[in-house]
N, C-alpha and C positions, 0 to 999 in steps of 0.2 A: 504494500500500500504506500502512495505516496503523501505525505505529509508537510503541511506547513504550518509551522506553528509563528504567529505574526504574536508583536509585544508593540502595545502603545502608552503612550504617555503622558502627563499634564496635557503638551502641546498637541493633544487630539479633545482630550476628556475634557478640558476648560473650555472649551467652545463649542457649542451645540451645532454651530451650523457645519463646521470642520468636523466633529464626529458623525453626524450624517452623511458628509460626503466620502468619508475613510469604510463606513460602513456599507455604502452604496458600491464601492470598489469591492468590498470585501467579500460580499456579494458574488460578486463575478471569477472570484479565485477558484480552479481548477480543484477537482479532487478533493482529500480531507483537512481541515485544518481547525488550529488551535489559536484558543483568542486567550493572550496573558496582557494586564493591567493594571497599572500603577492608579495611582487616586490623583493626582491632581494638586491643584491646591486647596480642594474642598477640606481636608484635612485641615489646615494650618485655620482655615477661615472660622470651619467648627471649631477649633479650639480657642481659638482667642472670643469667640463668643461665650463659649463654658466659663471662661477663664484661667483658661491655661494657656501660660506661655510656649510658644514651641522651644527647644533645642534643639538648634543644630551646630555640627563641629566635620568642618571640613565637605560643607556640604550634604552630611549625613544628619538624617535623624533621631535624634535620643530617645529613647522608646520606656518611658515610664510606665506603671498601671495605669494612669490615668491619660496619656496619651496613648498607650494599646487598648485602649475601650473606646478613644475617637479614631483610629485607625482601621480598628476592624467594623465597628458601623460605617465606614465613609467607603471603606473598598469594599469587604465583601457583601456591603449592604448596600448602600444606596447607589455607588458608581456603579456595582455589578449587576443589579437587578436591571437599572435602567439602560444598560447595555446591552442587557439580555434582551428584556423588552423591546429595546429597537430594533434589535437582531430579529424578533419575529414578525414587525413590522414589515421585514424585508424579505421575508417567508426564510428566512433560516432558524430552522428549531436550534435553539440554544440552551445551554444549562449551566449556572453558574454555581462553580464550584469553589469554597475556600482548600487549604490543605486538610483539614481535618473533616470537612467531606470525602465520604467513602474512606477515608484515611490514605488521601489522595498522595499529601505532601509530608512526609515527615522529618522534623529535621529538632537541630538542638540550639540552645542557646550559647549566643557567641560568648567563649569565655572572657575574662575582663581582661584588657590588658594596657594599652599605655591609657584608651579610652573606654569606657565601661558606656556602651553601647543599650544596656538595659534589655528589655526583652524582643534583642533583634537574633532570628533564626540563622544557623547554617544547614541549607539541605542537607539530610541522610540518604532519602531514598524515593522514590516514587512510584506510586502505583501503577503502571505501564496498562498491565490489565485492564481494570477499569475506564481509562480512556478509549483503548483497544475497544472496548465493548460499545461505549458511545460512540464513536466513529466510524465503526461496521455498521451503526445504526443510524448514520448519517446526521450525527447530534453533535452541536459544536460546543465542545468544551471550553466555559470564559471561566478565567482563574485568574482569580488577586491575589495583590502581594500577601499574604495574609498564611503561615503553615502550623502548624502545631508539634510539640515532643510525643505524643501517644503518653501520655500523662496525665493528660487535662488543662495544659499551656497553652495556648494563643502564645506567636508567634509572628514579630514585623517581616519580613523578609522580600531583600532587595526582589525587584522585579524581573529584570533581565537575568538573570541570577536562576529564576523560575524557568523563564522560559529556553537556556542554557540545558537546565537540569531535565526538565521537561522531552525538552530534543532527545539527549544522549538517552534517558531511558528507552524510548521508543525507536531509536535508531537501529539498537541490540536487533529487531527486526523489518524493520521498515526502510523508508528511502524520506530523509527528514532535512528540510529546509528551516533554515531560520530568519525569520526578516527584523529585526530594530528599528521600528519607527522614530524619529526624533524627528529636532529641530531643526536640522542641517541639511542638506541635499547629500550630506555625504561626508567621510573622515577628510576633514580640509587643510590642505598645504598651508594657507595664509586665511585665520579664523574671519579677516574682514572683508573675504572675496570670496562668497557664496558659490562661484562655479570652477574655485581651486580643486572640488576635491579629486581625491584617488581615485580612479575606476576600477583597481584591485591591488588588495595586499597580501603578498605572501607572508611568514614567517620569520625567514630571512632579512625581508625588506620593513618588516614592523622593527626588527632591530632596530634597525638604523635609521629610521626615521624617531625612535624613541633617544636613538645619541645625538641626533640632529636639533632634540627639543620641537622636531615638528607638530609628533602625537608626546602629549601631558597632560596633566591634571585628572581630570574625570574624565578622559576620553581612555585613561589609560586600562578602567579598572574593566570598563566596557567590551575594549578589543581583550582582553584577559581571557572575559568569558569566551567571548568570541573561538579563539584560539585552541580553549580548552575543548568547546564543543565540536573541532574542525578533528582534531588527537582524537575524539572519544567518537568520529562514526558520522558525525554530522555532513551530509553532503557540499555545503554550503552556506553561509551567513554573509548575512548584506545589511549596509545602515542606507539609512537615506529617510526621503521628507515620506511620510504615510498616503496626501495623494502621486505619489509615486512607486508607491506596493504592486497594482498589478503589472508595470511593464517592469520593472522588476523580478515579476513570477515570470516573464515570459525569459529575463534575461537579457532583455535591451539594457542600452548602456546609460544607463543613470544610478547615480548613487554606488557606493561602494560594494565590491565583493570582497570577502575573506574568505581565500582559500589554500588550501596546505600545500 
């Protein structure tokens, strides 16, 4: 079976008319696939209205109890239903899944180390199966960041991260694409000229663009995944802007490839 699993982000889910039209594309994607989802900034909005402050360090989120109780209402609750929702507007049956649905996602909490990250997840394992089963059954599995320990924990967990771990399980038998939706058309040579980017990165050449200072920061931790899932089986993994996903699937030349 051929497989896409697509991951999107704030710059889809913060604007309704842009997730309409990512979802109308989405629509039209070939074969089986997988919908993973970050929240947005509906998170940070809900909580300064609760009144809690967010934390962030290094761009990452500090995952307290009381900010994993607005975390998990905001992705696997209200971003995910109303994605779901839309998704059957479009006549694709959907089903939104947290990790500890079906005991989809299981994973542990990040030990503490120079930063004590709170209750943010590192995947262990994934259900293959179960997706397996929805997808024979032409049912599109939408999964937030959201995993659990098989303990009874609620768990933050990065999103790409998901849909990385997601691929390589099902790769063991399938034929598994990855796509990264962002804000960028692509991993870009010069961050203030939107049509620098790479049309493909091997391995080799992510070195050296990483001693170049080309790819840094949070672009870094991204191609990681990238890479790791390219090693574990993964056919292929591409960034680029979300309405640019299906000539993408076809393999036209927009938006970056990572390939081994």
């Amino acid at each position: 079976m051929k497989i896409s699993i697509i991951k999107i982000g704030g710059n889809v889910i913060d604007f309704p008319d842009k997730l309409d039209h990512f979802l109308s594309l989405f629509e039209e994607v070939p074969g089986q696939k997988v919908l993973v989802h970050g929240g947005g900034v509906l998170a940070t909005r809900l909580s300064e209205r609760l009144g809690i402050t967010p934390n962030m360090v290094e761009g990452r989120r500090i995952t307290d109890q009381e900010t994993l109780e607005v975390v998990t209402m905001v992705y696997a609750g209200l971003v995910n239903k109303q994605i779901v929702a839309k998704l059957q507007s479009h006549h694709i049956n959907a089903m939104g899944l947290s990790g500890a649905d079906g005991n989809l996602i299981r994973a542990i909490k990040r030990p503490v180390g120079k930063i004590d990250y709170g209750y943010v997840g590192d995947v262990q394992d994934v259900n293959a199966p179960l997706l397996e089963i929805l997808l024979e059954k032409n049912c599109v599995p939408v999964v937030p960041a959201i995993t659990h320990d098989g303990s009874g924990q609620l768990l933050n967990t990065n999103a790409d991260t998901i849909a990385a771990e997601i691929g390589i399980a099902l790769a063991e038998k399938h034929e598994v694409s990855i796509f990264y939706c962002f804000d960028k058309k692509g991993v870009l040579k010069d961050i203030s000229d939107e049509d620098s980017f790479i049309p493909e990165i091997n391995f080799s050449s992510y070195e050296k663009l990483k001693e170049e200072n080309v790819i840094h920061s949070g672009m870094i931790p991204k191609l990681d995944n990238a890479f790791k899932a390219i090693s574990k089986g993964i056919l292929q993994v591409w960034l680029g802007r979300a309405d640019q996903v299906h000539e993408a699937i076809k393999e036209e030349k927009v938006g970056t490839f990572i390939r081994f």
